[in-house]
C-alpha positions as YAML, in Angstrom:
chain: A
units: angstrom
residues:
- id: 1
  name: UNK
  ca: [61.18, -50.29, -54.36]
- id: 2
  name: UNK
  ca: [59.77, -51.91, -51.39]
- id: 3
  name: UNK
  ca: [56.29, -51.98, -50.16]
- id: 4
  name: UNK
  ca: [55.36, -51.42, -46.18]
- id: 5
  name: UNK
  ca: [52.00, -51.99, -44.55]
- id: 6
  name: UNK
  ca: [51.21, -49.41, -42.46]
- id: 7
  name: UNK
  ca: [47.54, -49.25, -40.91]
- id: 8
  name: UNK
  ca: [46.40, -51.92, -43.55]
- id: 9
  name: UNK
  ca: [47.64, -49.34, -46.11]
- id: 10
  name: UNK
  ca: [50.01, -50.24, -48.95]
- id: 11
  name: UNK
  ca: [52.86, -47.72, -48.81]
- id: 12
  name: UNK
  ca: [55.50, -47.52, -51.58]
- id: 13
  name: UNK
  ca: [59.21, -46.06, -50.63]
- id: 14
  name: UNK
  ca: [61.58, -45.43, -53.40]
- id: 15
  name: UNK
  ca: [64.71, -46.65, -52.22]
- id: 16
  name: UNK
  ca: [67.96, -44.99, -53.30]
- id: 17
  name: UNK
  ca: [70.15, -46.71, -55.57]
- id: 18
  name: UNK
  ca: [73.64, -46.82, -53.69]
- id: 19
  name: UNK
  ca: [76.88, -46.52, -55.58]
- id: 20
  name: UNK
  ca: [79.92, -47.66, -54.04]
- id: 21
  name: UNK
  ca: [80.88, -44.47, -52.41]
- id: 22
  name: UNK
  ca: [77.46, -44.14, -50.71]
- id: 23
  name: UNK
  ca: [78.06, -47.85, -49.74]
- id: 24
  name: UNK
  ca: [81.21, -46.50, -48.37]
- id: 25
  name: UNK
  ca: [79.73, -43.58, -46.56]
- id: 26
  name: UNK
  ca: [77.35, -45.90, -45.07]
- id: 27
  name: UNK
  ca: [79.46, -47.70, -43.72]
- id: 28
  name: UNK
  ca: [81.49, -45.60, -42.09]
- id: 29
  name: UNK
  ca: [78.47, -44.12, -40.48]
- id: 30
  name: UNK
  ca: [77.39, -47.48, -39.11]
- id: 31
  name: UNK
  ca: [80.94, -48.09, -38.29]
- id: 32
  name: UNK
  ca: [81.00, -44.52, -35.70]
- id: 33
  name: UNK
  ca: [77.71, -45.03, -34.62]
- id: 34
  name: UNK
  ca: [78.40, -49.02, -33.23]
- id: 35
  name: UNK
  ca: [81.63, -48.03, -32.12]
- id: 36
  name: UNK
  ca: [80.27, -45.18, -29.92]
- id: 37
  name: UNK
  ca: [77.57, -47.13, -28.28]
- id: 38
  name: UNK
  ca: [79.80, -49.34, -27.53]
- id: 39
  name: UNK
  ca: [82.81, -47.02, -26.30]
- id: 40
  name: UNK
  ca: [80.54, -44.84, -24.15]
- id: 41
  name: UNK
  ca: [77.88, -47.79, -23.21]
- id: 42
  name: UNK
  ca: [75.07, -46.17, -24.78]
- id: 43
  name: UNK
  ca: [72.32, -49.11, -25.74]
- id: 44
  name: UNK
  ca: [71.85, -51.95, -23.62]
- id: 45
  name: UNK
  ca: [69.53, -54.54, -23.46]
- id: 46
  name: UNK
  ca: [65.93, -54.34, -23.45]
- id: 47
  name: UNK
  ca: [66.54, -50.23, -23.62]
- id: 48
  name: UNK
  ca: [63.72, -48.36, -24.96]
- id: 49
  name: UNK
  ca: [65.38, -45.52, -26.60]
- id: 50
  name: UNK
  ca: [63.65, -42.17, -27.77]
- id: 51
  name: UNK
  ca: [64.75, -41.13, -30.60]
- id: 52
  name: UNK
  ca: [64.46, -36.92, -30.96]
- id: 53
  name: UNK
  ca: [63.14, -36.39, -34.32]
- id: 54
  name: UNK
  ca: [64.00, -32.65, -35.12]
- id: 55
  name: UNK
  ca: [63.89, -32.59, -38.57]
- id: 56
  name: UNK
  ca: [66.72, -31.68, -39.84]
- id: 57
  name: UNK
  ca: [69.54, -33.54, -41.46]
- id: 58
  name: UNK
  ca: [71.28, -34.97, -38.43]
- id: 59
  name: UNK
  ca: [68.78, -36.42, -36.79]
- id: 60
  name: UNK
  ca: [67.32, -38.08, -39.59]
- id: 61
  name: UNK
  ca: [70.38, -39.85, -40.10]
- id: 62
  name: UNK
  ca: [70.23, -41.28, -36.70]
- id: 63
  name: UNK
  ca: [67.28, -42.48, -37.09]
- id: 64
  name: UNK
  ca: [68.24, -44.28, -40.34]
- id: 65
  name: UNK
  ca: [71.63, -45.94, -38.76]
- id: 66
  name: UNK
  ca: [70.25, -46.85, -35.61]
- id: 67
  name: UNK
  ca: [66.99, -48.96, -37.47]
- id: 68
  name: UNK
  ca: [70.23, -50.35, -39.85]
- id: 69
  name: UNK
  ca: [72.73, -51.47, -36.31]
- id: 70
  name: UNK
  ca: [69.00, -52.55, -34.45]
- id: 71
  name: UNK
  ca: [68.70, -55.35, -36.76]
- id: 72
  name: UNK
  ca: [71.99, -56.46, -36.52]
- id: 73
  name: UNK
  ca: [72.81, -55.86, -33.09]
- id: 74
  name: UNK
  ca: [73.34, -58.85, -30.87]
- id: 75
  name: UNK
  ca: [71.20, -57.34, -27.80]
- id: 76
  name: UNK
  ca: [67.13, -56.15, -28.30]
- id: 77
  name: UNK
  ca: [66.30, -52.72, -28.45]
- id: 78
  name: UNK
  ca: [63.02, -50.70, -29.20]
- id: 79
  name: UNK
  ca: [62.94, -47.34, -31.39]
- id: 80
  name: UNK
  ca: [60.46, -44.86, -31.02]
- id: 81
  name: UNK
  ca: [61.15, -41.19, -32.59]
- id: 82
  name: UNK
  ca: [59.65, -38.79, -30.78]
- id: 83
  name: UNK
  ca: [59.08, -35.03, -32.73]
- id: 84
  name: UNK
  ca: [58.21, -31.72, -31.16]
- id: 85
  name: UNK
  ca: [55.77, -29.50, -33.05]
- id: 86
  name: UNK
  ca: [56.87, -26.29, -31.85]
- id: 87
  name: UNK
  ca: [54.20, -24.62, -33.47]
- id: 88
  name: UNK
  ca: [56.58, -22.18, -35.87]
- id: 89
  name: UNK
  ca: [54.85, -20.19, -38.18]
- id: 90
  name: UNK
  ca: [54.68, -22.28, -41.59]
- id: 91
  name: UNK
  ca: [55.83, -25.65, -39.99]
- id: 92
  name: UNK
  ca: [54.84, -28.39, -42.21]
- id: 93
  name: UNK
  ca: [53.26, -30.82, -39.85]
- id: 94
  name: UNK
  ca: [52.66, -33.76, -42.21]
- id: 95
  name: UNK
  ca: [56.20, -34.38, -43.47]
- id: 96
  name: UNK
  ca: [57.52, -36.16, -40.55]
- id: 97
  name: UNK
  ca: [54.28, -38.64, -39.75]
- id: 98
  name: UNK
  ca: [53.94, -39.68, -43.28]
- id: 99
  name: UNK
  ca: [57.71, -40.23, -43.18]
- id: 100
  name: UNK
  ca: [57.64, -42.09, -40.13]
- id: 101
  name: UNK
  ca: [54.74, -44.47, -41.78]
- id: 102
  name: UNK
  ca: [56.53, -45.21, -44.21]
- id: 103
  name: UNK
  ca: [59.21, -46.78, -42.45]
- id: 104
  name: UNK
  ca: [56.53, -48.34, -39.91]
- id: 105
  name: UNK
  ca: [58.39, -46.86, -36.95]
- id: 106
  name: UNK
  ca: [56.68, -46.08, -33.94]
- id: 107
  name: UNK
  ca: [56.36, -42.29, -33.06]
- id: 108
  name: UNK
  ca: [54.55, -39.64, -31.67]
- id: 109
  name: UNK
  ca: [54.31, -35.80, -32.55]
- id: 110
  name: UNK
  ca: [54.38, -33.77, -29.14]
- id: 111
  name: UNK
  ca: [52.34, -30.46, -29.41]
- id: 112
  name: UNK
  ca: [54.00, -27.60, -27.61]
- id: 113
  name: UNK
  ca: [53.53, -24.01, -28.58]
- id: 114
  name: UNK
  ca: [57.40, -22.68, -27.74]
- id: 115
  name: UNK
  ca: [57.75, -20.75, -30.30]
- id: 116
  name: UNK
  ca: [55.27, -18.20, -29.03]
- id: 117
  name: UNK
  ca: [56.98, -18.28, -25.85]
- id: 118
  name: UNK
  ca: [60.56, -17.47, -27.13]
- id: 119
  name: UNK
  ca: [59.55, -15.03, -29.30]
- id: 120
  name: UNK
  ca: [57.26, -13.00, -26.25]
- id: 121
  name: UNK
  ca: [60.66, -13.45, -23.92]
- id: 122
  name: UNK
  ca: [63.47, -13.17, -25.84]
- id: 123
  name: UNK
  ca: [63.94, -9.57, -27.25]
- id: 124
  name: UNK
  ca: [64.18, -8.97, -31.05]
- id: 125
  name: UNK
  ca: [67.86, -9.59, -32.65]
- id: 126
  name: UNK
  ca: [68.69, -11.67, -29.14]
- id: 127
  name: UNK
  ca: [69.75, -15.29, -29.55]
- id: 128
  name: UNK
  ca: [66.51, -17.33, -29.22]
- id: 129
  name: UNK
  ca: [68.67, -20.77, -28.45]
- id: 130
  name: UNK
  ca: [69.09, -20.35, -25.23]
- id: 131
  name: UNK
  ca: [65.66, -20.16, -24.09]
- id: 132
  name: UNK
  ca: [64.35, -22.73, -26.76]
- id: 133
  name: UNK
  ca: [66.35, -25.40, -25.92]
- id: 134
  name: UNK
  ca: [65.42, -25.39, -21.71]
- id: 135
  name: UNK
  ca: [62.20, -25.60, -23.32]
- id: 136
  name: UNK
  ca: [62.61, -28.01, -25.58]
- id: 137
  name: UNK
  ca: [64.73, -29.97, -23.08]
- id: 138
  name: UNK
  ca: [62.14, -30.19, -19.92]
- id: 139
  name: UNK
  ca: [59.02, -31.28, -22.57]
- id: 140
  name: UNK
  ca: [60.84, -34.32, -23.66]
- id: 141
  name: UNK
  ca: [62.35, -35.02, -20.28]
- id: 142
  name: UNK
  ca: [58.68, -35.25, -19.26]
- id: 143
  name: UNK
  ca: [57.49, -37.21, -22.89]
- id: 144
  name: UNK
  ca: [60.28, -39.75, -21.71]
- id: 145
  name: UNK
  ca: [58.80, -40.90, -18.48]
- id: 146
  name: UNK
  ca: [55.28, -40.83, -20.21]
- id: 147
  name: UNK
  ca: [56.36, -43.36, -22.60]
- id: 148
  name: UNK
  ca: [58.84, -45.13, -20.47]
- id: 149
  name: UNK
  ca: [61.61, -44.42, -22.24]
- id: 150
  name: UNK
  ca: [65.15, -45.33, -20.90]
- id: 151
  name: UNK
  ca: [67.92, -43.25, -23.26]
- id: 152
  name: UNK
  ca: [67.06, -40.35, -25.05]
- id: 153
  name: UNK
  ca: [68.95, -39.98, -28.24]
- id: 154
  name: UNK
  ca: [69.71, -36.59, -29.54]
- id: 155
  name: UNK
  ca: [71.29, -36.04, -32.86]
- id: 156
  name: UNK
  ca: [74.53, -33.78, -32.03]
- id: 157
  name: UNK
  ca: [78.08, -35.19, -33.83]
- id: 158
  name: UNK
  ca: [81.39, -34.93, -33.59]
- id: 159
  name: UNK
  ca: [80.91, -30.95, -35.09]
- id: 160
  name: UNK
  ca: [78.80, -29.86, -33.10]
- id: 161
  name: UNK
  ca: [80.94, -31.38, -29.82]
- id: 162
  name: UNK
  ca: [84.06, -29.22, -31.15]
- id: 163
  name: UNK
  ca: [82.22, -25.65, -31.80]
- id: 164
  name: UNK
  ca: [80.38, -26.53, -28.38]
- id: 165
  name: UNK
  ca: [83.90, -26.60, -26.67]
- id: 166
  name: UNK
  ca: [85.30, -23.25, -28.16]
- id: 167
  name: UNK
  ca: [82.01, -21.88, -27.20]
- id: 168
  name: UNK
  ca: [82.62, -22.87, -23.63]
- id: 169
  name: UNK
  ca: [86.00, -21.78, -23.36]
- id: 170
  name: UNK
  ca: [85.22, -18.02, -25.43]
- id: 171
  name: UNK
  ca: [81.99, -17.63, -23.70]
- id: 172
  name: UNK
  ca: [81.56, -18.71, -21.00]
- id: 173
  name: UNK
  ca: [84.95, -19.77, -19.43]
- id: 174
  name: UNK
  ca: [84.43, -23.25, -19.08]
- id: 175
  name: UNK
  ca: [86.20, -26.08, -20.69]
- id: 176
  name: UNK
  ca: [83.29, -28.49, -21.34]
- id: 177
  name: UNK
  ca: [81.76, -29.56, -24.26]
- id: 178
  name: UNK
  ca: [78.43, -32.20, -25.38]
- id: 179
  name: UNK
  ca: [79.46, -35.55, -23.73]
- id: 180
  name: UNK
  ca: [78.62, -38.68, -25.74]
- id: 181
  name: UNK
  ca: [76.19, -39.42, -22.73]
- id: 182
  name: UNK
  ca: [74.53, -37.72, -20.38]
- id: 183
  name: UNK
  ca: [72.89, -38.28, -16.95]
- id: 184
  name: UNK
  ca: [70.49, -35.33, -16.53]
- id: 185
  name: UNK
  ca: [70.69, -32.92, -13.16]
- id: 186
  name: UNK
  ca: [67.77, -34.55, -11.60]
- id: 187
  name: UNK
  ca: [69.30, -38.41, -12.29]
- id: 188
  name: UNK
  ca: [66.31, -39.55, -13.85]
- id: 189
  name: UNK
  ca: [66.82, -39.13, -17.81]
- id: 190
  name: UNK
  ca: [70.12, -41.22, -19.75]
- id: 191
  name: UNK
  ca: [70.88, -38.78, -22.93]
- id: 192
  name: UNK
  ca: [72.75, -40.37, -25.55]
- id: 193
  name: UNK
  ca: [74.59, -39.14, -28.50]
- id: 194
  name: UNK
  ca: [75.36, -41.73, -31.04]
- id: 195
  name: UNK
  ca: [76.94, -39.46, -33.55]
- id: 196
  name: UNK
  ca: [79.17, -38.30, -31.81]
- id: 197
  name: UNK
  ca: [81.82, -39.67, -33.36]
- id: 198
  name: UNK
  ca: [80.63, -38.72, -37.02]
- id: 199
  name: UNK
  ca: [81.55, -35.69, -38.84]
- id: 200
  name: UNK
  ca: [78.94, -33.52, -39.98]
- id: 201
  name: UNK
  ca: [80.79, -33.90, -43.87]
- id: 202
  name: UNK
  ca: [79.65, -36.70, -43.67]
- id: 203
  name: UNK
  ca: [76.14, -36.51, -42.59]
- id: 204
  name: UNK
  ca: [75.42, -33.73, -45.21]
- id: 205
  name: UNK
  ca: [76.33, -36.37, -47.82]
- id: 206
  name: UNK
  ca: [74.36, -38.98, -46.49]
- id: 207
  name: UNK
  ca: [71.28, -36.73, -46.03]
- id: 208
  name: UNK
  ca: [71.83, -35.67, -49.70]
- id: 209
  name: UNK
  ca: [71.97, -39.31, -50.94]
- id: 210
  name: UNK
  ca: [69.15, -40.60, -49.18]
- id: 211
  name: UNK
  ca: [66.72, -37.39, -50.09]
- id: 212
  name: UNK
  ca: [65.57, -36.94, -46.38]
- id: 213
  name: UNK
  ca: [62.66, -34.57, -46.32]
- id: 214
  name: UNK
  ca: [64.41, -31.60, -44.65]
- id: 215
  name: UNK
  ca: [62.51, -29.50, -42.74]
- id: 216
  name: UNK
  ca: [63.93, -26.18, -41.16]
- id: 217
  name: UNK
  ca: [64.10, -24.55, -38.42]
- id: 218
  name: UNK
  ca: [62.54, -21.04, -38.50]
- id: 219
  name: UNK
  ca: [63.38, -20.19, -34.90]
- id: 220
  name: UNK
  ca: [67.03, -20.20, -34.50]
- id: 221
  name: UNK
  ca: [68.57, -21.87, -37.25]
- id: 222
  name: UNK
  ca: [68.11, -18.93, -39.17]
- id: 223
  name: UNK
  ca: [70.00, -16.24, -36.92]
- id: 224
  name: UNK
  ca: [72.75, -14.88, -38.36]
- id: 225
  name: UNK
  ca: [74.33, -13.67, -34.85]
- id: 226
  name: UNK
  ca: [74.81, -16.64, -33.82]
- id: 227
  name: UNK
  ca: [77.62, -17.21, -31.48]
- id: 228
  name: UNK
  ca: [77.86, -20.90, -32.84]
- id: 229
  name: UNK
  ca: [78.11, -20.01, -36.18]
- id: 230
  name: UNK
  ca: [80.96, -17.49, -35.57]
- id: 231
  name: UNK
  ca: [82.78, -20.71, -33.95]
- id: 232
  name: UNK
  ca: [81.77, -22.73, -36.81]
- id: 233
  name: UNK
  ca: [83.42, -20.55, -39.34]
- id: 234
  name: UNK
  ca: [86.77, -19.91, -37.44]
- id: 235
  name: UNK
  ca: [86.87, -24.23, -37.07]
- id: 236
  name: UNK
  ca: [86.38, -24.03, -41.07]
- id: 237
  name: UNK
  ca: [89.04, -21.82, -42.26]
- id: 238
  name: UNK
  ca: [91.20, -24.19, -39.28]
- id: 239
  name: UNK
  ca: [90.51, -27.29, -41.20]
- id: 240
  name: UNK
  ca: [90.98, -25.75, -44.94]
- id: 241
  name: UNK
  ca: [94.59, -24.47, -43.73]
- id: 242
  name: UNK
  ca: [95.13, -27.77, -41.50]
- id: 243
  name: UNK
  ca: [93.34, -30.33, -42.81]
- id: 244
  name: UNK
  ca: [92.57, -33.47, -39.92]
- id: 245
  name: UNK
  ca: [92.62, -30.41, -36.83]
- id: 246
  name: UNK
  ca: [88.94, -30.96, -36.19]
- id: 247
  name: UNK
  ca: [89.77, -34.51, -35.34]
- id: 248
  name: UNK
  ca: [92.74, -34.34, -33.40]
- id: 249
  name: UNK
  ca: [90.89, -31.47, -31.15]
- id: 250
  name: UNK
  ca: [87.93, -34.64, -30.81]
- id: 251
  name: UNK
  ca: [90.39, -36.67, -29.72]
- id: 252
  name: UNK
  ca: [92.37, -34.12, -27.24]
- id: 253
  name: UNK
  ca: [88.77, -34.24, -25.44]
- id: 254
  name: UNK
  ca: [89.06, -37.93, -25.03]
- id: 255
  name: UNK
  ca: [92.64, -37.49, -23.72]
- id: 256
  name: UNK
  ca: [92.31, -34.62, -20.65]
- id: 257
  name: UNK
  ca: [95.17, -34.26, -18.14]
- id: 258
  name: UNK
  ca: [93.45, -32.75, -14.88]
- id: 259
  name: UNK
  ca: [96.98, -32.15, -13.44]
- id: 260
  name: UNK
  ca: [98.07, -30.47, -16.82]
- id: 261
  name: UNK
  ca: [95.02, -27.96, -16.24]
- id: 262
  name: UNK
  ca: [94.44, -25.67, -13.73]
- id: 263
  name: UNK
  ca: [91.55, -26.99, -12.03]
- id: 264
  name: UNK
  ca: [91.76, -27.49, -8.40]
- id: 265
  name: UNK
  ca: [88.54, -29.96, -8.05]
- id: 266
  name: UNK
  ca: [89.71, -32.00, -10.18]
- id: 267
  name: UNK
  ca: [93.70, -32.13, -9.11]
- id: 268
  name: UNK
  ca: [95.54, -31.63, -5.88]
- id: 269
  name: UNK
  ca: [97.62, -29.15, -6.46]
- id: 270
  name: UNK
  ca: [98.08, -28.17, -2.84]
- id: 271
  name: UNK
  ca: [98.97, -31.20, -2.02]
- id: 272
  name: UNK
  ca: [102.29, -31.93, -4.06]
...
């Protein structure tokens, strides 16, 4: 147990006893978070990173690695988690502040009513994700500047970067997926993704060990005709018959061959 002082308050935290494995899992975590902010160039010195605070399972674990790497890291960086209150029906709006206490992080709880506005414009049984995440998007773009932020870190991993490619290429005909980092449309916002090279296994385990107070989400998560969860599954019964694919289609994306493709912005084919 360890005691934190938050607003001249004693606060108790019950820290979780780690076996080895957990140790191990840890680790590892640490290990794919450092080594993608350091492949991709995500935290630099003096950054003041917002850290998206959804929640849910993934995003809590970011938090928790990037407090572990900030007090080793060799360069100074601040942390402040940033939550929107959506305003969904039933939304337990004390679980994340007194959580954030606790720790003594510094954060603030944005109050946006979106949910209202998905559920007036996006027809009944229609994907809600869509519309929720512009939303979502364009109030922390804004939240950013207001706070001077200079990265925003969102909590998408190596999972969701490989069901985000399928759903390109099925959907929409595009073969993109989530980069590790982002410069917005506009050039003013740096998006990071330091998971991005963690598998969501993983993260599930972690979240379990460490009893993060899940909260979720009401809105879309919950949609069973979801077009990502249709890619999810097919990406499952891929890995139970061929263990190791999800990885080697992560690293395909960080091995592209624009004259192998058919592109002809990106390669000179007319010009052989």
């Amino acid at each position: 147990m360890t005691e934190v002082a938050t607003n001249e308050v004693l606060v108790k935290i019950e820290l979780p006893v780690m076996s080895d494995d957990i140790k191990r899992l840890k680790k590892r975590l640490r290990h794919n978070v450092g080594e993608a902010i350091v492949q991709y160039g995500m935290i630099e010195q003096g950054d003041r990173v917002m850290v998206c605070m959804s929640g849910g399972k993934d995003s809590f674990t970011m938090l928790d690695i990037l407090l572990e790497l900030q007090k080793k890291a060799p360069i100074d960086f601040e942390l402040i988690a940033v939550n929107l209150d959506q305003k969904q029906p039933g939304f337990p709006e004390h679980i994340l502040p007194d959580y954030l206490r606790q720790l003594g992080v510094e954060f603030h709880i944005v109050e946006k009513d979106t949910y209202s506005i998905v559920k007036e414009k996006v027809p009944e049984g229609k994907t809600t994700c869509g519309l929720c995440s512009r939303l979502r998007r364009g109030i922390l773009y804004n939240f950013a500047d207001e706070i001077g932020a200079t990265k925003i870190a969102l909590g998408h991993h190596r999972d969701d970067m490989v069901e985000t490619l399928f759903l390109n290429m099925f959907f929409n005909g595009q073969l993109k997926s989530m980069p590790p980092k982002l410069l917005s449309d506009d050039k003013k916002h740096t998006v990071i993704r330091p998971l991005a090279l963690c598998k969501e296994s993983d993260i599930v385990s972690y979240a379990d060990t460490q009893q993060f107070p899940i909260i979720p989400c009401n809105l879309c998560g919950s949609q069973e005709n979801m077009q990502r969860k249709v890619v999810k599954s097919m990406i499952k019964d891929w890995e139970t018959e061929y263990p190791g694919r999800s990885d080697i289609i992560m690293r395909s994306m960080t091995q592209v061959k624009p004259s192998h493709l058919a592109d002809t912005d990106l390669f000179d084919f007319a010009g052989l």
